[in-house]
N, C-alpha and C positions, 0 to 999 in steps of 0.2 A: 749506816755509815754517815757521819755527819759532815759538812766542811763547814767553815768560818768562811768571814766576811773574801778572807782572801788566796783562798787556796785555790780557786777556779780561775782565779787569772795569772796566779803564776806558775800554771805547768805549762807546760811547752808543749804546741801542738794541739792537734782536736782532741777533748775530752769526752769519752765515749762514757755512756751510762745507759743504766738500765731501763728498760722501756718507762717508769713509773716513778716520779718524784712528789718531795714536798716541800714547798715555801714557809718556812715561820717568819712573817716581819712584825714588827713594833709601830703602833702609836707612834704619833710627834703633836707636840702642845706647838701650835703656832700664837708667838707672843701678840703680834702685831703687826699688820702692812705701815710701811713707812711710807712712800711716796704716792700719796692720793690727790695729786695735783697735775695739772697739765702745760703748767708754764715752767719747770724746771729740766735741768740736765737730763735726769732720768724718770723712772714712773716705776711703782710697786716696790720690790725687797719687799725685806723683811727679816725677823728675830726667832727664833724658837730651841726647842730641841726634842732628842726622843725620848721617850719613855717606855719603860716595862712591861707595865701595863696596863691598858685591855693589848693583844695581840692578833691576830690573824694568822690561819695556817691554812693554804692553799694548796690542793693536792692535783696534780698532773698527769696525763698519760696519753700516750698518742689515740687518736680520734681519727676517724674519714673524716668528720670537717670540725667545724670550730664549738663548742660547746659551751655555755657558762653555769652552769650547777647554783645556786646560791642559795644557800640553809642557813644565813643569820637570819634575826627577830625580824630586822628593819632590812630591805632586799632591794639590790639595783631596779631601777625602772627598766621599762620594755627599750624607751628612747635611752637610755645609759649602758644596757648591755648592746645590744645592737651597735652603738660606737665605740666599744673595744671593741667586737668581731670584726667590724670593718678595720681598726688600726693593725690589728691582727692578720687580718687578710694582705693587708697592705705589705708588708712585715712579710709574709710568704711570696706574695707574689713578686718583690724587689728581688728577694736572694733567690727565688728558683727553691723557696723548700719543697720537699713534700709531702711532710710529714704537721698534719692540723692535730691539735690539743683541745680534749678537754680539761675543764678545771672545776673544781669543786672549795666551794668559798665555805671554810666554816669561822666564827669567833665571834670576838665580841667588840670589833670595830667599826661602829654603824657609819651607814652613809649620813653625810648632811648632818653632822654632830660636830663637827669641827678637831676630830682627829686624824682627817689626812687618810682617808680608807682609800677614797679612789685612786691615789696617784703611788701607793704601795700594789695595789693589786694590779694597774697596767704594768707596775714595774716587772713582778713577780712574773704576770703571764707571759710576758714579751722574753726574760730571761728564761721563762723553760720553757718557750718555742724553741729558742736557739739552741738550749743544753739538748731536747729532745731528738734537734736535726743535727746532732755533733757539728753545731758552728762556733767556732771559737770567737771570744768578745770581752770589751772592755768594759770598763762603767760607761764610758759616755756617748758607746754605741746604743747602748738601752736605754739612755733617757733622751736621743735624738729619736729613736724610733718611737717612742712612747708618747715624744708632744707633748708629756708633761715639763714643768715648771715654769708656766707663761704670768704666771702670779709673783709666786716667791720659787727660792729655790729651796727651801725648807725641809721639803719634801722628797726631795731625788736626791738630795746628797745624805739624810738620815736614813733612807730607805740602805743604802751599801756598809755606814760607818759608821750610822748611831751618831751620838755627842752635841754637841753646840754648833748652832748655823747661824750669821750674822751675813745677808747677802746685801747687795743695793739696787737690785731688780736690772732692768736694761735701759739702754739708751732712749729717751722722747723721742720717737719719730710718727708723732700724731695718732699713736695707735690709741684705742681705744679702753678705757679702765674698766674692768670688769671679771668676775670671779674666776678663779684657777680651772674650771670646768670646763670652760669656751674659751679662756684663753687663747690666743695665738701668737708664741713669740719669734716663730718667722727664724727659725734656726738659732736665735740668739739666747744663750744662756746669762742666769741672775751672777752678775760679778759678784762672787763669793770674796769676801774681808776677812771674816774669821770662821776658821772650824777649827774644834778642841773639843777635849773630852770634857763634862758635865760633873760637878761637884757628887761625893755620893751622899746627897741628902734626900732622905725620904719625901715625896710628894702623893700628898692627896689627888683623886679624882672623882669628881662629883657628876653625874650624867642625871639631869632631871626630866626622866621619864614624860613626868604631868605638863611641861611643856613642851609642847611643837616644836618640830624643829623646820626647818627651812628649805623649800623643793628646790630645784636647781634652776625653774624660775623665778622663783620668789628671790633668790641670792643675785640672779640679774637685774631683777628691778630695783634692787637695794641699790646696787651699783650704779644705776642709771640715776635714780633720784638723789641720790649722795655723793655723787662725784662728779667735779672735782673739788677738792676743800683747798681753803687760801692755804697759799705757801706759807705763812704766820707759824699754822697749825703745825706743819710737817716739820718746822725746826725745832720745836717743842716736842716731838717724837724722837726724832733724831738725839737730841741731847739726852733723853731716857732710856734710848737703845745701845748709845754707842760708850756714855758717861755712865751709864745705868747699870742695866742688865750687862754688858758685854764683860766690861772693867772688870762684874762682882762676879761676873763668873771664872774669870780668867787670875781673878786674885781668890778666888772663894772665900769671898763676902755674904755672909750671909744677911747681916742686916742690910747691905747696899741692896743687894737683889730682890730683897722684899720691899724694900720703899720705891725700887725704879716700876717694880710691879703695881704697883697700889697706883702710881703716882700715872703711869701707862693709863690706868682702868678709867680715869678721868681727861685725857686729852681727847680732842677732837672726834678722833676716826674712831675710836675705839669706843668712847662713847655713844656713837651713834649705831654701833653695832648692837653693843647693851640695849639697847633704847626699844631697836625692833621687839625684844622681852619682853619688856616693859616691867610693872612692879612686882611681879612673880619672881623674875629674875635678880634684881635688887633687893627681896626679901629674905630669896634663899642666899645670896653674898653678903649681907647682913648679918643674917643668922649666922655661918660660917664661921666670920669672925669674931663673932660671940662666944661661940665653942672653941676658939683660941688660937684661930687660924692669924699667923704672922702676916700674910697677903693674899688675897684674893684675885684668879683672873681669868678671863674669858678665853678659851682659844678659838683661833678665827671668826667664823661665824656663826661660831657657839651652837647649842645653848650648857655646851659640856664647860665646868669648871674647872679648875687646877689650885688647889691650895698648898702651901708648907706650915707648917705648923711642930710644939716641939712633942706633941703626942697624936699622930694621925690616926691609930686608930680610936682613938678616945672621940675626937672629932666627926668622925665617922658613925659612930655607932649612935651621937649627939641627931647627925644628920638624918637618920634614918626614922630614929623615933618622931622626931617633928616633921621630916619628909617623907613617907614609907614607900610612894613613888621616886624613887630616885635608887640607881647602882651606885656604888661608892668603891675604890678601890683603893687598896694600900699600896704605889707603885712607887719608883723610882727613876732618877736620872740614868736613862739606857746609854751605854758606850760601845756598843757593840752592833754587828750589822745583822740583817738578815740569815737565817739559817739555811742552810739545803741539806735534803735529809733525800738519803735514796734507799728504796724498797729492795 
């Protein structure tokens, strides 16, 4: 029995179900953090949307205590599961549940690749505690308990509805700039501007194996030694996100949205994300576009690509023979949310 995005919030009343669920969510390409300065109105947002694929499906069922299974390639750290158990714990012990979950992580959305793993999979876990203890809930009861979207909000609003996210992060209050991980935004959620559905144009995804990808402290040190960037910088983002990307998406432009991309891949912030790469990473974006990619771009803090182009797998098959390290996928702009599937 499947439900969509929205069938679990509009019945009435507790939702009873079977001891034994599953989570399907989706990837999100995060375009780029917009506010990485500390003298403005706000700090962080951000641009992106979901996609298709790579996915995750997370499988459930009541446990004596709390559990995390993890059987992808690349696998939570001991420090990373250990802090969902506890938000988890936390999560039980507020409502009085008593019934703890395990979970069992399987796909192909690695951590620290810059597709948004971790802040689907708190989602997921946290929504089938509550489905497991027949507690009825909203979306914004599950992304308050979850602690996630202290970054962008990217990530918690694609995780329910799929599509296009354009937020402006939250108010300066001397908090500190630093990756979505550690995060803490202190109850306050990313003022969302735009959410809509995603043009349906095919996109590329390029995951370069042969490079390293980034630990969760290494993504703080990045943030320490790179921020804050001059306010200069941040308006020249701003004008590609909101002139840019948002406009081509909302008019489906497809040449606008390939040039605010390209043109994103060289500002400031973004650049400096590229950079920790170094020319590995600029050889495989190179090459890409050689094989006939229309834009090139890094999500988060990468080292995963996102190309469009007008023959992706052609592109693909270009990328593999000259990179044989690397996954490539034939995905698309996802519109849709999370699945729940019960046993």
């Amino acid at each position: 029995m499947l439900l969509n995005t929205l069938n679990i919030l509009n019945m009435s009343g507790i939702v009873h179900v079977n001891k034994k669920l599953q989570i399907k969510s989706f990837s999100r390409i995060h375009i780029t953090l917009i506010g990485m300065n500390d003298d403005g109105y706000r700090i962080n947002g951000g641009v992106g949307f979901s996609i298709s694929t790579p996915s995750l499906n997370c499988t459930f069922q009541e446990s004596a205590n709390f559990e995390i299974f993890d059987d992808r390639i690349l696998k939570f750290s001991e420090l990373e599961k250990s802090r969902l158990i506890f938000i988890l714990s936390e999560v039980k012990y507020n409502y009085n549940i008593l019934k703890s979950i395990s979970c069992n992580i399987i796909g192909d959305v690695l951590p620290h690749y810059g597709l948004g793993s971790n802040t689907i999979i708190y989602l997921s876990c946290i929504e089938a505690l509550l489905i497991v203890n027949d507690i009825s809930y909203d979306y914004n009861l599950i992304v308050a308990l979850s602690k996630r979207g202290g970054t962008s909000g990217i990530g918690i609003n694609t995780y329910f509805d799929g599509g296009f996210v354009f937020d402006l992060g939250i108010k300066n209050n001397l908090q500190p700039l630093c990756p979505s991980s550690i995060a803490d935004r202190k109850g306050s959620l990313p003022l969302l501007i735009k959410k809509c559905e995603s043009p349906k144009w095919p996109i590329g995804v390029c995951i370069p194996k042969y490079i390293s990808n980034k630990s969760e402290q290494e993504e703080i040190d990045f943030f320490k030694s790179n921020c804050p960037i001059d306010k200069v910088y941040i308006e020249r983002i701003l004008y590609e996100v909101l002139f840019g990307v948002t406009s081509a998406v909302i008019e489906v432009d497809y040449i606008a949205f390939c040039e605010s991309v390209n043109a994103i891949q060289i500002s400031q912030w973004k650049l400096l994300e590229r950079s920790i790469y170094g020319s590995e990473l600029f050889k495989l974006e190179k090459a890409i576009k050689s094989f006939g990619a229309d834009c090139v771009g890094m999500t988060s803090l990468g080292p995963t690509l996102f190309f469009l182009g007008e023959n992706i797998e052609r592109i693909n098959k270009n990328i593999s023979l000259e990179f044989p390290e690397t996954i490539c996928y034939i995905s698309s702009f996802n519109n849709h949310g999370r699945e729940i599937c019960y046993d």
